[in-house]
N, C-alpha and C positions, 0 to 999 in steps of 0.2 A: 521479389519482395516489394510491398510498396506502400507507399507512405500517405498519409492525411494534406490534401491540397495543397496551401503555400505555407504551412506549417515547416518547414523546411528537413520532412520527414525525420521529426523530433520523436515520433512514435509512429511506428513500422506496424503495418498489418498483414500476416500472410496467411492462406489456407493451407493445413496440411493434412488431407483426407477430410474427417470430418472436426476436423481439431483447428483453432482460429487461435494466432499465435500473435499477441502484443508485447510489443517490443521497446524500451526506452534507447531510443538513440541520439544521446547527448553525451558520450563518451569524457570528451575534452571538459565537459563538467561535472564527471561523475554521476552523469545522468540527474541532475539536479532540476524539480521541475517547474514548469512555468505554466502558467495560465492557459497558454495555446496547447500544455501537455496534455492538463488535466484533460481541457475540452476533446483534445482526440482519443483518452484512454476511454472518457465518458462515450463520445462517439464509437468506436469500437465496440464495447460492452453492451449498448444498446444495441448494434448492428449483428450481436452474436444472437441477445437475446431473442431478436424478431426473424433470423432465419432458422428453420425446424433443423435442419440439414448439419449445420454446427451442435455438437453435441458435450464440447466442452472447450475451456478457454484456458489458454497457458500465460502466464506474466513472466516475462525475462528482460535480460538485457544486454545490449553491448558495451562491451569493453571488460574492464576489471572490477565494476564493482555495480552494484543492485540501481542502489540511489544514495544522492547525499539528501535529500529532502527537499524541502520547499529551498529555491531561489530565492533567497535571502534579499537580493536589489528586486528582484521582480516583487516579491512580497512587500518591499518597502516602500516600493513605485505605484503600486496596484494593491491595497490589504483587503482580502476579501471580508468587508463588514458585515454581510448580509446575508440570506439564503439564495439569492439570483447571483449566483457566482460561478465559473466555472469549477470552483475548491468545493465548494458545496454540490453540486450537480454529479461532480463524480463519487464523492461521498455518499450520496442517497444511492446513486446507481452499483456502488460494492454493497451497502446493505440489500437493496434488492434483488440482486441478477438471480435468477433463476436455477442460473447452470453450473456443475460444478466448477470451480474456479480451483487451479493448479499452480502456484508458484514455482519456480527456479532463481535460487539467490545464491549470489555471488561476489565479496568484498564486502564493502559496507550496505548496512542496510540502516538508514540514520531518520527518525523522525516517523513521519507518515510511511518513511522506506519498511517500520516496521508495523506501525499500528494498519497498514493495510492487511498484514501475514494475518490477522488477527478475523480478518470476514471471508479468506480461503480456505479451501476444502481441504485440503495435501501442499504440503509445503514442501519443498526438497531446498536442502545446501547444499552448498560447498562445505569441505572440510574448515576452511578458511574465514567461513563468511561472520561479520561481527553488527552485532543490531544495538542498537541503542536510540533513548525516546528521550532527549536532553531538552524538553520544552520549557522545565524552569530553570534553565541555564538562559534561557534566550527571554526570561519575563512573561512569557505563553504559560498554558494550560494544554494538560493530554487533548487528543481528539480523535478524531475518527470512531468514538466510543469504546476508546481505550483504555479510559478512567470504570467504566464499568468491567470491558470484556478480559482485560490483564488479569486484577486484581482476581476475576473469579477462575481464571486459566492457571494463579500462582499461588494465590494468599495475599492477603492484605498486605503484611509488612514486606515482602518480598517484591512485591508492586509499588510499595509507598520506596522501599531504596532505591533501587532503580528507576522511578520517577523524579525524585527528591533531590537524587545527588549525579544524576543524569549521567551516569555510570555507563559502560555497553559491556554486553554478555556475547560467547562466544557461539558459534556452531553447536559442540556440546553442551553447553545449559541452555540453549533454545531447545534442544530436540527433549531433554530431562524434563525442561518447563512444561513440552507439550506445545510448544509454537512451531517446532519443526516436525516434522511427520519424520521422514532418513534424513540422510548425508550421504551425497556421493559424489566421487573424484569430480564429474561430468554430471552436476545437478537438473540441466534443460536438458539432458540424454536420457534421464531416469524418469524427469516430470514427464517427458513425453511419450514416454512406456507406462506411466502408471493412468495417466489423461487417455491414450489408447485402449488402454483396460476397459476403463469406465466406459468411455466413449462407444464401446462395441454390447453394452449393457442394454437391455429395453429402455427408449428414453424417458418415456411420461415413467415410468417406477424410477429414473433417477432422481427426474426432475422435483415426484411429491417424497419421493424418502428424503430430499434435501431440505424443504420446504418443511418435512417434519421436525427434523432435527433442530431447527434455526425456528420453529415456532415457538417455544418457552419463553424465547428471548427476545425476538425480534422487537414486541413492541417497545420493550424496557431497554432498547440499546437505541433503537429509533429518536425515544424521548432525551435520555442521554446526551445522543448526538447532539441536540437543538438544544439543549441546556449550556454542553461544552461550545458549541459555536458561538455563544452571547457571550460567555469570558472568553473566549480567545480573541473575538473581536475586539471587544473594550481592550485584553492585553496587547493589542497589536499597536492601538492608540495609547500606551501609556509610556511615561519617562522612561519608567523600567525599562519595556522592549526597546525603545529606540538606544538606549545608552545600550543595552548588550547587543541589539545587531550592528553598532557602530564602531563596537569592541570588538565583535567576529569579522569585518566589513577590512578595518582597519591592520587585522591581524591576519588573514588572507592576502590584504595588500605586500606584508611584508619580504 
């Protein structure tokens, strides 16, 4: 297995057959991401999309749980205001990648841990695993075009409580919601049997059946995106979010 330059193989890249396997390795943080993450899951994903040979891409991780989301001090040290950001860059690159995209989650899946399940193809849990998108707890706004792609995955009000009151839902009402495809004991053992499947598929029919499916929408989640990214920026600069990540900052400390 091997990791992204002096990134301190915070994300792990490995081949397996024709299957390209990214890994968050920040255990001791719950895999919690940071700037240099982003840019290697971004590097990765693009390094999948430009070899023919890679035929599909798995998302997992080490330890006990998926993600906790954004790095709360990294974000406060570093707020990505703009579109030339690493948090941006991998964002465009989930809305685009070509290939099918395979999740494996496991523990918490907290913020973007969740609005990313939202631009994958096959999602797999754990029995265990708990997702929750708490952005107006922390003075932020959805993103990753998750204020568009939820609400039409669940229903308005069902999107508006769970955004709202930054609740987290279980394994079983994800897979009901339709954000998880199964559930199994060993969810990166399943994803990587169902990624094989595909993988062994004619590729160019997977590539344009994918490209079909994700065409009604694409442009209207794209626009989205860039809309959500201009409040979240300004929310990142306001009293609001400093007082509540100084609140979670503080409350971590304890």
């Amino acid at each position: 297995m091997t990791g992204y330059d002096s990134r301190m193989d915070q994300i792990l890249s490995r081949r397996e057959g024709n299957l390209q396997i990214l890994t968050f390795n920040r255990p001791e943080k719950m895999n919690a991401l940071t700037r240099e993450m982003y840019s290697g899951l971004t590097k990765g994903l693009q390094e999948a999309a430009d070899d023919f040979s890679v035929r599909a891409v798995v998302l997992t991780s080490e330890g006990e749980h998926f993600t906790a989301g954004n790095d709360i001090a990294d974000f406060m040290a570093n707020p990505p205001t703009d579109q030339d950001t690493d948090v941006a860059r991998f964002l465009g690159s989930l809305l685009n990648f070509p290939k099918p995209l395979i999740a494996a989650v496991k523990g918490n899946a907290v913020g973007v841990g969740t609005t990313m399940l939202l631009h994958c193809d096959v999602v797999v849990s754990s029995p265990s695993a708990r997702f929750s998108m708490p952005f107006a707890s922390l003075g932020l706004v959805p993103e990753a075009g998750s204020s568009y792609l939820f609400p039409a995955l669940v229903g308005y009000q069902r999107a508006a409580k769970i955004f709202m009151t930054g609740e987290s839902f279980s394994a079983d009402e994800a897979k009901e919601m339709g954000l998880v495809a199964s559930i199994a004991s060993d969810a990166l053992l399943e994803a990587l049997e169902i990624a094989s499947v595909i993988a062994a598929q004619p590729p160019q029919a997977i590539i344009n059946t994918k490209a079909l499916l994700k065409a009604s929408k694409h442009d209207a989640v794209e626009a989205v995106m860039k809309a959500e990214f201009q409040l979240f920026s300004l929310a990142l600069q306001s009293d609001e979010a400093m007082e509540a990540f100084m609140n979670f900052m503080s409350k971590k400390g304890k």
